[in-house]
C-alpha positions in Angstrom: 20.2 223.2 69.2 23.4 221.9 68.1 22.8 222.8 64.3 21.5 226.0 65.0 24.6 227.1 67.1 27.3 225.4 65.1 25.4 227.4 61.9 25.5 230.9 63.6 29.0 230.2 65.2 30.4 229.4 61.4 28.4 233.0 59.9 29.7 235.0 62.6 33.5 233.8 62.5 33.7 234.1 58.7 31.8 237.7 59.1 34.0 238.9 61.7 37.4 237.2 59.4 36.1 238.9 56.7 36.7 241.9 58.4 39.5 241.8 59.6 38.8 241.0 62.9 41.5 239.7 65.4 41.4 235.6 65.3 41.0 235.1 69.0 38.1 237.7 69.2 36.5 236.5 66.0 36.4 233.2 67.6 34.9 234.5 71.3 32.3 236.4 69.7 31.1 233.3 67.7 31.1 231.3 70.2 29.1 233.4 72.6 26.7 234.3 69.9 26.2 231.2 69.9 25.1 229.9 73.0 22.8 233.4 73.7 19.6 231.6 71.7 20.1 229.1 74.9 21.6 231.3 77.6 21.2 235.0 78.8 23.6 237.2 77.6 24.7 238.6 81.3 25.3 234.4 82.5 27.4 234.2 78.7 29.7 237.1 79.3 30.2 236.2 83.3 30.7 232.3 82.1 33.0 233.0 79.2 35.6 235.8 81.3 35.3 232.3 83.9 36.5 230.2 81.3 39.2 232.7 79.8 40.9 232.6 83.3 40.4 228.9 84.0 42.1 228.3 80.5 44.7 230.4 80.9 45.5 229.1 84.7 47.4 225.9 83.6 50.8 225.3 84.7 51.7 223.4 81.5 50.9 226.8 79.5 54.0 228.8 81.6 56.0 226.3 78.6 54.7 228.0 75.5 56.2 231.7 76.7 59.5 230.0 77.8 60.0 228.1 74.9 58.8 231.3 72.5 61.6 233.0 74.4 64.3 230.4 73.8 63.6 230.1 69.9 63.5 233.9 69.8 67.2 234.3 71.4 68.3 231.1 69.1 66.9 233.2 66.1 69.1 236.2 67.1 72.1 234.1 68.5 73.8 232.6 65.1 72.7 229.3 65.7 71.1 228.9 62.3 74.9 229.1 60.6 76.7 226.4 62.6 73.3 223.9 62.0 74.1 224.7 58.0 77.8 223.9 58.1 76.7 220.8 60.3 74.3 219.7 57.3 76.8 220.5 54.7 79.4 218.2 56.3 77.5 215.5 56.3 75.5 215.7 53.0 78.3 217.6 50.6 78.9 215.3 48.3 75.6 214.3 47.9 74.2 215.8 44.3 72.0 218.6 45.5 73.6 218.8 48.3 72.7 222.7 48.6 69.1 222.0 48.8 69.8 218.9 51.1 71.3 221.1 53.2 68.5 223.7 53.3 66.1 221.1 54.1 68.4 219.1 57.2 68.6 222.7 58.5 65.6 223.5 58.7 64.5 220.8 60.3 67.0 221.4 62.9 66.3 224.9 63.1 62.7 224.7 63.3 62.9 222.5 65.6 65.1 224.7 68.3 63.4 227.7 67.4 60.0 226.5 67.5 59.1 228.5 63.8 58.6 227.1 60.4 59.1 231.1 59.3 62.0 231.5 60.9 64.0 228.4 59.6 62.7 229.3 56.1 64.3 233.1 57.0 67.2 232.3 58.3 68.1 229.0 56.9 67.3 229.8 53.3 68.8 233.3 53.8 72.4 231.5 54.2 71.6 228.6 51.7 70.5 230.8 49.0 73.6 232.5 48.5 75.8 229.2 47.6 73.0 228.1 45.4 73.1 231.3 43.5 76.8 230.8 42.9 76.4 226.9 42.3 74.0 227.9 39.5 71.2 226.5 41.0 67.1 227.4 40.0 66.4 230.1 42.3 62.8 229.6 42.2 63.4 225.3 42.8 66.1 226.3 46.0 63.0 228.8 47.0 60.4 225.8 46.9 63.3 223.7 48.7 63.4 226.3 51.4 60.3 226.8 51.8 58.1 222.9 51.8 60.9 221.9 54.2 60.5 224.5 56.9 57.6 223.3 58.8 58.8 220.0 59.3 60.9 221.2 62.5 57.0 222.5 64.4 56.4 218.0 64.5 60.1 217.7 66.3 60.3 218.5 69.6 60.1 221.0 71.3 56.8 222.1 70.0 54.6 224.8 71.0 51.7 223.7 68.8 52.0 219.9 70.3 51.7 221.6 73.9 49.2 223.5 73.0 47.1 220.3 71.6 48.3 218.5 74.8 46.0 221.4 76.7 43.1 221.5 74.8 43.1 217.9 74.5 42.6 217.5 78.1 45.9 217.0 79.7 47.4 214.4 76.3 51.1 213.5 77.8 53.6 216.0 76.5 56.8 213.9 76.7 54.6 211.3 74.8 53.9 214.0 72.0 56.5 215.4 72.1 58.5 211.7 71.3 55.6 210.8 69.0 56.4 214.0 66.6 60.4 212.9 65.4 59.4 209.7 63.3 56.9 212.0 60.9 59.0 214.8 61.3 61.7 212.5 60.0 59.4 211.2 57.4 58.4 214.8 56.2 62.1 215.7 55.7 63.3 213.0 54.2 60.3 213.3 51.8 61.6 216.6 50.9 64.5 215.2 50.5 63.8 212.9 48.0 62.1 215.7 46.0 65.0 217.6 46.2 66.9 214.7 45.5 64.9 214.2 42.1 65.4 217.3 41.2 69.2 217.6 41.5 69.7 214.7 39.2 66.9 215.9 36.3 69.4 219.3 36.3 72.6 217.7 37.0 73.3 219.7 40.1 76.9 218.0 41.8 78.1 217.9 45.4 81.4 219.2 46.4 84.5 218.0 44.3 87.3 216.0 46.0 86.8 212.8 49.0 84.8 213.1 52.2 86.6 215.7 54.3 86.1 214.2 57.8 88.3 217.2 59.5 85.5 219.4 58.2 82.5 217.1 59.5 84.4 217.1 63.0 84.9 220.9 63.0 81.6 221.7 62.0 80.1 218.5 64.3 82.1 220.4 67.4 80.1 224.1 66.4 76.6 222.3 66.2 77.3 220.3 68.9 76.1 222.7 71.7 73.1 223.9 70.2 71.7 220.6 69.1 72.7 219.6 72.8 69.7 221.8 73.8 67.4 219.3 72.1 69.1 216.3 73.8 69.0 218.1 77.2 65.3 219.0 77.2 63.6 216.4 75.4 65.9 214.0 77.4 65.0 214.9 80.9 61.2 215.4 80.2 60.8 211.8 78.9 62.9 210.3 81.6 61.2 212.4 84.3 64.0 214.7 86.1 61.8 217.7 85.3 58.5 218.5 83.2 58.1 220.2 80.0 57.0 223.8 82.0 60.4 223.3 84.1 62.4 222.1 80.5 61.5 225.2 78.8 62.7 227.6 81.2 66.2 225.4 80.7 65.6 225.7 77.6 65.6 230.2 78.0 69.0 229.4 80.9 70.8 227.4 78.4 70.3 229.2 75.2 70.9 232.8 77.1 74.3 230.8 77.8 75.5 230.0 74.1 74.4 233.7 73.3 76.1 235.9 75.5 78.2 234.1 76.8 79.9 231.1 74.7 79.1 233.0 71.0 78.5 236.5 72.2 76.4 237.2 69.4 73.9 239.0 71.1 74.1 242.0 73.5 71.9 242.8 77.0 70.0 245.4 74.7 69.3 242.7 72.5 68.2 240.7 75.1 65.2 243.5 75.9 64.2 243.4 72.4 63.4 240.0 72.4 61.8 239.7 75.3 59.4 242.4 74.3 59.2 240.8 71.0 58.2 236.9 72.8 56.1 239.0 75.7 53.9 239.7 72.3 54.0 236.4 70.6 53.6 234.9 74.0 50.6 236.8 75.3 48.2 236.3 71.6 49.0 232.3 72.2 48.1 232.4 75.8 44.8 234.6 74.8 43.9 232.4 71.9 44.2 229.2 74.5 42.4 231.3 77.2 39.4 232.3 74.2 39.3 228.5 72.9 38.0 227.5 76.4 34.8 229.6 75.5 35.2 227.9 72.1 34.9 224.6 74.0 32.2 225.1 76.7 29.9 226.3 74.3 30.7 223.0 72.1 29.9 221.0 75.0 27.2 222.7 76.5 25.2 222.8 72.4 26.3 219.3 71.7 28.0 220.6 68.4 30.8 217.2 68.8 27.8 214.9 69.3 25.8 216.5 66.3 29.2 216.5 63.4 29.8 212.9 65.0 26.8 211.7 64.6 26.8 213.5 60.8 30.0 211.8 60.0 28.8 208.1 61.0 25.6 209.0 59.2 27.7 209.0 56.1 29.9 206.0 57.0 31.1 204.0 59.8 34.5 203.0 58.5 37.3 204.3 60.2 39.4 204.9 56.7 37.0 206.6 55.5 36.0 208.9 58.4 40.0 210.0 59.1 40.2 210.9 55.3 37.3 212.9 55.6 38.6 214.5 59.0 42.2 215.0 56.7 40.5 217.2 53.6 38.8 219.1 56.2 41.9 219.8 58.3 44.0 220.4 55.1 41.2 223.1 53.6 40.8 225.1 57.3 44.4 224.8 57.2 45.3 226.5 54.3 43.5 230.2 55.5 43.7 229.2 59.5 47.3 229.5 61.5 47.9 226.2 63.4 47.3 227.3 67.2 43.9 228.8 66.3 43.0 225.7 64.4 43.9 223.6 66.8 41.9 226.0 69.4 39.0 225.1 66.6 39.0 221.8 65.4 40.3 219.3 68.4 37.2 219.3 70.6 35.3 218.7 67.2 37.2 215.7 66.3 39.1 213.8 69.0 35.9 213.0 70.2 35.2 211.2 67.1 38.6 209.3 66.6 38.7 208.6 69.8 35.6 206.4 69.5 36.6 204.3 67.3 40.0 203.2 69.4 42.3 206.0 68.0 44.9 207.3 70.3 45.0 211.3 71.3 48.3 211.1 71.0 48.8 209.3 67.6 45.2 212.3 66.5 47.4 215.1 67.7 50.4 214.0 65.6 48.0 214.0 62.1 46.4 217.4 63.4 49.5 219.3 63.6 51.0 217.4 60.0 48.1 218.3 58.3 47.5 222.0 59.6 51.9 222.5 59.6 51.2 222.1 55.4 48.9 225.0 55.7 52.5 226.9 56.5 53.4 226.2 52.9 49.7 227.1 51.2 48.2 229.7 49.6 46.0 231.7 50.2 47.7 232.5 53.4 51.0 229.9 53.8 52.7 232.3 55.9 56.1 230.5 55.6 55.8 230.2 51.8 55.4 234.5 51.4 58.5 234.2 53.7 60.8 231.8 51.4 59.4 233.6 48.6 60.3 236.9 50.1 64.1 235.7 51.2 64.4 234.7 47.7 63.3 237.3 45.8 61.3 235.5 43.3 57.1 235.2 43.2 54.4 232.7 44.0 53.7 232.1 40.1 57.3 230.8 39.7 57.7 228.7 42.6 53.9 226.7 42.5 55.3 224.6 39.2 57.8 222.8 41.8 56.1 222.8 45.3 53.7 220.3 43.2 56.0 217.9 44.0 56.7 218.5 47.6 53.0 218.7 47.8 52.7 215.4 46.7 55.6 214.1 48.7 54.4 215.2 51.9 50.8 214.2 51.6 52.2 210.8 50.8 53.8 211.0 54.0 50.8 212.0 55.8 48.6 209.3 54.4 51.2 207.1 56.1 51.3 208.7 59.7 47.7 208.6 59.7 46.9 205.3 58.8 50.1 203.5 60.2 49.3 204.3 64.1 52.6 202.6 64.9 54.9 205.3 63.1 54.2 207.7 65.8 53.4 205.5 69.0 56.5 203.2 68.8 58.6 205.6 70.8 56.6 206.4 73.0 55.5 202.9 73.5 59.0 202.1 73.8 59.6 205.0 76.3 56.7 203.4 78.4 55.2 207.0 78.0 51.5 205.4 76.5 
């Protein structure tokens, strides 16, 4: 039973894909379709409208719209300029620096604003310019801009870590979230090295003249309050004065505050946009969630987890071998699958497994969301890579040559969050969160 519905599930997504049919209904109708050779199709559709409103009745989940909200008001609010100058300070005289400071912003930005897309946007955006003056390789500053992005979705906080945390069955949050800086760290300063490579082979300088430290301390004094947000929010969910729900709508207070009222770079009417515009994001996350709970009683139900398990240790038992396996598949689905649907889609098919061999959720959720964040930067669909591309007005053909070695950097660091457990459990080890 469990072949026969994972086959028909598989032919009817990729159908209904094909056509052009929403995600999060694609992924409903395969699933019910395939549980109706074992189960009456009036007991599916009652069951599955049961299990859209049970997944969808989570307290946790009231975080993803809150924290959509905030990144969407940091997006509008200016923030993105003072993170740049805060980078710049600090790296200027590095050589490169332009494309060091491209990627240390993003991974600040992306990390506030919760979207790889919209670092790459409004990071590169600003970036670009100087490197245009400095003489710089558009289409290298473009694949700077754009292998760097995602590296903010692993830092906290993280809509597609909470998301994990809930179809995961309740993983800790704080403890993701804390697990996600050290390979966020490592995939920036991976980048960085690239980047770093790079400015040496075309003698690209940093700024003329000695360390300015009345710049770093202006510019440390813009970024201060923003970054702040991090500090606040992260902080108090790990030591417990509130949970990650209750830090997100802090998270919406205090960046309303830096907006109207301490930049004033937004206006009320700009405020109504963006709430429509995170009402919309909001509500396709929260119906994919509620969708991928049909997704996972019909798993359960068929025995599909049992069946690919048992496939996998057919081939080999070896616990190097199997997450390598669970990696190429992860790093394929991820390169024509956006990260919350695939992590709708593949968590209940493979935590079961790692976890069976001793692997921690939390330390399985950290390599999900790594491996499916470099599907941001892939083609065929690597929305965040159309978006640098777009911002700097060059094409795909140009820019391939160097992501090859941001490819290769980031995979590198991959390889070592997956088979180094203690890279991501450390802190949270050390936070007493695991």
């Amino acid at each position: 039973m469990a072949i026969q519905s994972l086959i028909i599930m598989l032919v009817i997504l990729v159908l209904l894909l094909a056509l052009g049919i929403p995600i999060a209904v694609a992924i409903a109708l395969a699933a019910m379709g395939a549980i109706l050779p074992s189960m009456p199709l009036d007991i599916t559709v009652i069951t599955a409208a049961q299990r859209i409103f049970s997944g969808t009745s989570t307290f946790t989940l009231v975080a993803i719209p809150f924290f959509v909200l905030a990144g969407n008001i940091m997006n509008q609010g200016g923030i993105a300029r003072k993170l740049v100058n805060f980078v710049e300070a600090l790296v200027g005289k590095i050589p490169g620096s332009l494309m060091l400071t491209n990627i240390g912003a993003n991974a600040l930005f992306g990390s506030i604003s919760g979207s790889a897309a919209a670092a790459a946007a409004a990071v590169g955006g600003m970036v670009h310019e100087g490197e245009r003056d400095a003489g710089y390789d558009m289409d290298l500053a473009v694949a700077t801009n754009a292998a760097s992005a995602p590296s903010g979705l692993l830092i906290p906080p993280s809509n597609a870590l909470i998301t994990y945390s809930l179809v995961s069955g309740g993983t800790s949050v704080a403890a993701l979230f804390i697990a996600g800086y050290v390979p966020g760290i490592i995939w920036t300063l991976g980048a960085m090295l690239v980047a770093f490579y790079y400015a040496k082979k075309k003698n690209y300088t940093g700024l003329q003249g000695k360390f300015d430290w009345s710049r770093l301390g202006r510019a440390t004094v813009e970024a201060i309050l923003p970054l702040s947000l991090i500090v606040v929010v992260i902080g108090g969910i790990v030591i417990g004065v509130f949970t990650a729900t209750e830090g997100s709508a802090i998270a919406v207070i205090y960046s309303l505050f830096l907006s109207l009222v301490v930049y004033r770079s937004i206006s009320l009417r700009d405020v109504y946009e963006i709430l429509v515009d995170s009402a919309e994001t909001s509500g396709m996350i929260v119906f994919l969630i509620g969708v991928s709970n049909i997704l996972s009683w019909v798993m359960a139900f068929t025995g599909i987890p049992q069946a690919i398990a048992g496939g996998l240790l057919s081939i080999t038992d070896n616990p190097i071998a199997i997450l390598l396996i669970i990696n190429v598949i992860l790093l394929i689905s991820g390169t024509f699958m956006d990260v919350t649907p695939a992590i709708l889609i593949f968590t209940p098919i493979f935590l079961p497994i790692v976890t069976s061999f001793g692997m921690s959720p939390v330390h399985f959720g950290i390599i999900l969301v790594y491996n499916l964040c470099i599907g941001n930067i892939t083609p065929p669909v690597g929305n965040t890579l159309f978006v640098a591309i777009r911002v700097g007005e060059t094409t795909l053909a140009d820019v391939i040559p160097y992501m090859i070695r941001y490819y290769g950097a980031i995979l590198a660091g991959l390889l070592l969050v997956t088979y180094i457990p203690t890279l991501s459990l450390w802190l949270p080890e050390l936070a007493g969160l695991i």
